[in-house]
N, C-alpha and C positions, 0 to 999 in steps of 0.2 A: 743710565748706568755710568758709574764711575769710572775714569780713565784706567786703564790699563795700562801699564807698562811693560814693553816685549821682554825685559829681563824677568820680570812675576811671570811672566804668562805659562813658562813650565810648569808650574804649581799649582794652577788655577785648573777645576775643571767646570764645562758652561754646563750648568746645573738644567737649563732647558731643553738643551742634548738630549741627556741621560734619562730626562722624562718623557719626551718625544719615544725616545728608544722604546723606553721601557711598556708606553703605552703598546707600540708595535708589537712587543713580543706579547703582552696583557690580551690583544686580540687574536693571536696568532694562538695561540692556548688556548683560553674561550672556544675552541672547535670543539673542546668537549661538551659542550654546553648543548650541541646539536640541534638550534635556536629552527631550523628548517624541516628537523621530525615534530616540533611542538607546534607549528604550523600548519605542518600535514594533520596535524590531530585539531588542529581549530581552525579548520580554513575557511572560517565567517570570522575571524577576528584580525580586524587591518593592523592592531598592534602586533601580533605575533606575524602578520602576514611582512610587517615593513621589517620585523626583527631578523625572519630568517631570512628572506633579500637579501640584508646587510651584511651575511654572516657567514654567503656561499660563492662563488663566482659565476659571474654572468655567462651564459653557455659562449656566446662570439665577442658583439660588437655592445658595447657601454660597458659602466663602471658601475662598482656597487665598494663600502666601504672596507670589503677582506679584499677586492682587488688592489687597493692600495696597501696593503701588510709589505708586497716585496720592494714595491719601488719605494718605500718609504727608508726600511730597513738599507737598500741601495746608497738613495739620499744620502742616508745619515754617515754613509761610507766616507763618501767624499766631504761629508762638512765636516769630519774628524781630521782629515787627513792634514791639511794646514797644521794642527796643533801636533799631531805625529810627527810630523817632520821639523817643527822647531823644536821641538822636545829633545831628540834626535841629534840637532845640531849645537844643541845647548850641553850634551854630553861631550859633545867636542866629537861625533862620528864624520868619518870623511862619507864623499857620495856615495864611494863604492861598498862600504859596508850598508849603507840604508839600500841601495841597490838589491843587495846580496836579500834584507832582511825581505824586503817588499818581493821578490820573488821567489822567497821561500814561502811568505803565505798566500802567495798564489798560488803555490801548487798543494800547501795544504788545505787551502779551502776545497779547491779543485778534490779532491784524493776525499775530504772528511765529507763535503754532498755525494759521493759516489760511494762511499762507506754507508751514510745513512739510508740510501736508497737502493742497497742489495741487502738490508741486515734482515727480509724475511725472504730471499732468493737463494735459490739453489746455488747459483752463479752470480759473478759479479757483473751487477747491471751499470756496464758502459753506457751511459747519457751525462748529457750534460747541461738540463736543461732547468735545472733545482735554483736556487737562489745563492746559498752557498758557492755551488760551480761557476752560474752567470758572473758572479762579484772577483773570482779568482780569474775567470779570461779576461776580464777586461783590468785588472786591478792594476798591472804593470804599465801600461798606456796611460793610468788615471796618474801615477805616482810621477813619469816623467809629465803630465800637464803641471802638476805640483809646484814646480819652479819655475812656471812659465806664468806670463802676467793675465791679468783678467781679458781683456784685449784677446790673446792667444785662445785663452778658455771658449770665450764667445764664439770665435771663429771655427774654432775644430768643431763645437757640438752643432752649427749651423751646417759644417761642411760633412759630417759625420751622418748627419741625418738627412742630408738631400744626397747623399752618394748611394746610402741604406734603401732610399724611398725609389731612385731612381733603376737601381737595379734592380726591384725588383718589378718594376715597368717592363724593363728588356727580358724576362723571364717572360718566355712565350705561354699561353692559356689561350685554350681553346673547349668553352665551359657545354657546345653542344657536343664532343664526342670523347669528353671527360668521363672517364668512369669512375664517379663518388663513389659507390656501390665496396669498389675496392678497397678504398682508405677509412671507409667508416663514415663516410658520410650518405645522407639521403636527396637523393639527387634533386627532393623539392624543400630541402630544409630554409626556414626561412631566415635564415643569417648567411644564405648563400647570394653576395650580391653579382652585378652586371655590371658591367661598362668595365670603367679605368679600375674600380674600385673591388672587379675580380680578381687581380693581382695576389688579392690576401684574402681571399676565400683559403677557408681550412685545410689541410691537407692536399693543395694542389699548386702549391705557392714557391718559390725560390727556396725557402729556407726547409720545405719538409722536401723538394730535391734535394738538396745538399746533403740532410741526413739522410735518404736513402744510398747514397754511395757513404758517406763519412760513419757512420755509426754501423755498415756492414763491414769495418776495417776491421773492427774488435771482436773477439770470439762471443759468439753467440748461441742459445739453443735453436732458434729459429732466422732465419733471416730479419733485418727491421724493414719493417713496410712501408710503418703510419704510428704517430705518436696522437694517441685515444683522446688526447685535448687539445691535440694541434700544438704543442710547443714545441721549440726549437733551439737544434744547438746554435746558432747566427744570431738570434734575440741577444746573443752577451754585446753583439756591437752597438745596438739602442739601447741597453741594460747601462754601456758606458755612458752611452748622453746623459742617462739618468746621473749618473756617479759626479758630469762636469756640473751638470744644475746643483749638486749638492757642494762641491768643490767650490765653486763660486762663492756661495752663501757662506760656507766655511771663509773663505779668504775676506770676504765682505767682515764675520762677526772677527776675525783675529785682528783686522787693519781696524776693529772699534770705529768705524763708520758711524757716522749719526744719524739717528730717525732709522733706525732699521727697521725694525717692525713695520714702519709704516712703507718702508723699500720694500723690502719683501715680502711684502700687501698688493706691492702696486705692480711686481713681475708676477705674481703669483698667478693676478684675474688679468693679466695681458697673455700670459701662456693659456691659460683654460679658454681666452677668449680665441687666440690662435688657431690652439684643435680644435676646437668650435667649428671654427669658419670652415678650419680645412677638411672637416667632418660631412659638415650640411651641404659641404659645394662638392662633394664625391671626390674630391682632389686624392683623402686617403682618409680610410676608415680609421676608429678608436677604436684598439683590440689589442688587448694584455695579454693574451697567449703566446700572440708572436713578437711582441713590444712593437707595435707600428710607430713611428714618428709622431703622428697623432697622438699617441696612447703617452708616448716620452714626456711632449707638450704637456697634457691635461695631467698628468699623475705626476709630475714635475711643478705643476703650479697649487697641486692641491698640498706637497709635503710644503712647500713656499708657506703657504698659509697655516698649516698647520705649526710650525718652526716660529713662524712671526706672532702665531696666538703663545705660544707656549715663552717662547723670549719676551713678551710686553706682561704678561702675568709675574712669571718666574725672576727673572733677569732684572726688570725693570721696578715692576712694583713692590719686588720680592714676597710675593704669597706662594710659599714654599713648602710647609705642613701639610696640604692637603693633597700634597701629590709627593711623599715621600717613600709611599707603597709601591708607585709606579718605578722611582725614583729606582728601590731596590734590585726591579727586575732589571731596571737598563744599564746598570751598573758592572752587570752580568750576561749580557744579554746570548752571548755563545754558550753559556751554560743552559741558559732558560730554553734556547734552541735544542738543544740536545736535548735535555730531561723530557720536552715536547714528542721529540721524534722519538727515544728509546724508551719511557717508561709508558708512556700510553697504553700500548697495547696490555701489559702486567697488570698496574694501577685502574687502568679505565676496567678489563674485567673483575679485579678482586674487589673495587669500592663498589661496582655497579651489581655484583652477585646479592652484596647487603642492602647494600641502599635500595634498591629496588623491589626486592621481595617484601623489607618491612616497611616501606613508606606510599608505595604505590597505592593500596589501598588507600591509604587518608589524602593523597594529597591526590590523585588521580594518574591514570597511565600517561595522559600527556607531559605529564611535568617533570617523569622518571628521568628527563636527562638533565632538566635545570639543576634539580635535588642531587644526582649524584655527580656529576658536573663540577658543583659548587664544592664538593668536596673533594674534588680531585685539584681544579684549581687552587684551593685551600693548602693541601698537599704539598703541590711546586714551590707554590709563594714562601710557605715554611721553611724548603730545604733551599731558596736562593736567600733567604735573610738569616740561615744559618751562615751560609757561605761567605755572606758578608760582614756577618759581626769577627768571623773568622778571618775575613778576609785573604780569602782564598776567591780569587776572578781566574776564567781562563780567557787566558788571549794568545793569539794568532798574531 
């Protein structure tokens, strides 16, 4: 890739980015597709069996390819950030207005995941465990790392993450006179582990204490008990490790480093190998519900690799054309979020009442969701490259 120069670099946007992104929200959508009901209808076919796998999340401990959609979208938080703030400082803003701006969309983000996640509730559902919310707790912590040198970055997300792992050590667990029963869990389920590495069993952990005092501050219909997938409001402080792994990579592609791709190639399979170890040796599980350290590690090394395929394509060889579909959605990607969360339920029954009734016969009941699905996604993709020929983005 061609030198860059810091005065260009406000004008410039890294075209791998925005496809990276865009992919993320391309999967993140695709739930209409509901790749795990046309499984259920052919469960002797290993193709449909690895597709809907890929396309749900794993009930505890591993990864499957929709577990990555949030830490990715996270990543890409911070690999943005670098170009945000010189942009920023390239309009001649002093600290304190980027200060002012960076914690304004913390609490938008914060406010628009708690928005999306009461718009079918009677009451406003207080959590804060959504993607959106996670990114606005930690987003002001990420912005003052921002000005601080790679050096610093490394340090906070080592010390961040062994403060996170450690506490939740000193979190007492006592798994014979636990009662699972009460939090939703079954007291012989098999992602219920032993030893060190009961710390982060489901619903009995540090962080689902924590929300049991912290999320009965807020008005409720009910008391909160137990969150039904084990997530948590504390995950935003791994959620930030996620944001420094991406912040790094950001600061690496603005300083135009050489042999990226192949750098962050080579952090990529050192993180995966990390959680790995610290997986198989029971030191600390890999588990995306509650972002374990582990989970930081390996979902951190996989957007690595994904980032470093898409920059040596994009960036480097510049084969740009066949990913300018993707290109659209990431361009936009808080829009494409939104339409995701609010038109669904409209869209997915009005196209699925048609689509279904006249096509299911010919093509069979298994495929009723690929077919109307494909139309829905069709749908979105249309109204975000409206938006962009229009050029109309919302950003935060």
């Amino acid at each position: 890739m061609k030198q860059l120069k810091t005065s260009s670099l406000k004008s410039i946007r890294i075209e791998s980015i925005d496809v990276y992104r865009g992919l993320v929200m391309f999967l993140m959508m695709a739930e209409v597709w509901h790749l795990e009901r046309i499984s259920n209808h052919l469960p002797n076919s290993a193709f449909w069996t690895f597709l809907g796998h890929h396309q749900s999340h794993v009930p505890w401990v591993g990864c499957s390819l929709h577990d990555l959609i949030q830490p990715s979208f996270t990543f890409l938080v911070g690999v943005a950030l670098p170009y945000s703030i010189l942009s920023r400082q390239n309009k001649g803003e002093s600290k304190g207005k980027m200060w002012y701006h960076a914690i304004r969309r913390s609490i938008i983000l914060i406010l628009l995941g708690v928005f999306l996640r009461s718009m079918y509730s009677e009451t406003t559902n207080w959590t804060f465990e959504d993607t959106l919310t996670q990114i606005g707790l930690g987003y002001p912590f990420l912005f003052y790392l921002g000005f601080k040198s790679k050096k610093w970055m490394w340090r906070t997300l080592g010390l961040t993450l062994f403060l996170y792992w450690f506490a939740f050590i000193l979190y007492p667990i006592d798994m014979n006179s636990f009662n699972y029963a009460s939090v939703g869990v079954s007291q012989n389920w098999e992602h219920l582990k032993i030893g060190l590495e009961a710390h982060w069993n489901k619903n009995s952990n540090l962080a689902w204490a924590f929300d049991t005092w912290f999320l009965n501050l807020f008005p409720r219909s009910s008391p909160f008990l137990f969150n039904g997938g084990g997530y948590a409001t504390l995950s935003f402080i791994p959620t930030f490790g996620t944001m420094i792994l991406g912040l790094l990579a950001g600061r690496m592609l603005k300083d135009n480093e050489s042999l990226l791709s192949k750098k962050w190639g080579i952090i990529g399979l050192l993180l995966i190998a990390t959680a790995s170890l610290f997986h198989f040796a029971g030191i600390n599980p890999i588990v995306k519900r509650i972002w374990t350290p582990s989970w930081v590690l390996l979902s951190g090394g996989f957007c690595f690799l994904f980032l470093a395929s898409f920059h040596y394509i994009i960036d480097v060889k510049g084969i740009k054309k066949p990913f300018q579909w993707l290109r659209i959605i990431g361009l936009n990607s808080i829009a494409a979020y939104i339409i995701a969360h609010t038109l669904e339920g409209f869209v997915d029954n009005s196209i699925r009442i048609h689509i279904n009734q006249n096509y299911a016969l010919i093509f069979g009941e298994a495929y009723e969701t690929l077919i109307s699905g494909s139309v829905i996604l069709l749908f979105y993709w249309l109204i975000l490259r409206w938006l962009n020929k229009k050029k109309l983005f919302i950003k935060i």
